[in-house]
C-alpha positions in Angstrom: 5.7 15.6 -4.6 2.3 13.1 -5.1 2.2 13.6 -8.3 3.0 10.4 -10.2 4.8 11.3 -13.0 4.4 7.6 -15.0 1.2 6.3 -16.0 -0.2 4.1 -18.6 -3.5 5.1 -20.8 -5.3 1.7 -21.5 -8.3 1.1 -22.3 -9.6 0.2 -19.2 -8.3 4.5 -18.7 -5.1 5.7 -16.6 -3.2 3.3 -14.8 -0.2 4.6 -12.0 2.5 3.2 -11.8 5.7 2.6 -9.4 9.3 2.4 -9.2 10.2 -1.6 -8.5 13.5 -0.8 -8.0 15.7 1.6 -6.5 15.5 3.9 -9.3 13.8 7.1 -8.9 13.1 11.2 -10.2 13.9 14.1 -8.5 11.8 16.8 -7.9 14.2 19.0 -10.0 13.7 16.1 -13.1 16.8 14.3 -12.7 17.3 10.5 -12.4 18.7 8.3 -10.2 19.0 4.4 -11.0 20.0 2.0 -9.2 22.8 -0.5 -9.4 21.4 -3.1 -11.8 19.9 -0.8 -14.1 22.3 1.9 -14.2 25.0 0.4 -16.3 22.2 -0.5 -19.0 20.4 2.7 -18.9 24.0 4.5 -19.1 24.5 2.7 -22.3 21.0 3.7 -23.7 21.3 7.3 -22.8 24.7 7.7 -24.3 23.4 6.0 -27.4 20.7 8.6 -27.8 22.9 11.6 -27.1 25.2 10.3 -29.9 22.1 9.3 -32.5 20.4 12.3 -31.5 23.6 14.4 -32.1 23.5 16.5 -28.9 27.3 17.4 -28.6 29.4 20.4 -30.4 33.3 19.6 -30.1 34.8 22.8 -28.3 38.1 21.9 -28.0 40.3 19.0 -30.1 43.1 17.5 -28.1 46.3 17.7 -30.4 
């Protein structure tokens, strides 16, 4: 897997870029993040499941 999946279009044209942490993407597109951004990134992603209304209640608990 070379392919670099994040890059930048400026002006100056495409720019690569890197993980700086231990965060990464699997080959299958999953992610991985590492322990200082995975609490923060937890939060973000549950936020946008909830805005973005991705859930259907299947069951209620009585």
């Amino acid at each position: 897997m070379n392919e670099t999946k994040y890059a930048k279009l400026t002006i100056n044209g495409d720019k690569k870029t890197v993980w700086i942490c231990g965060c990464f993407q699997t080959t299958d597109n999953y992610f991985k993040f590492c322990d200082k951004h995975n609490p923060t990134l937890q939060k973000a992603i549950q936020s946008q499941i909830d805005e973005l209304d991705m859930t259907l209640i299947v069951e209620e608990n009585s």
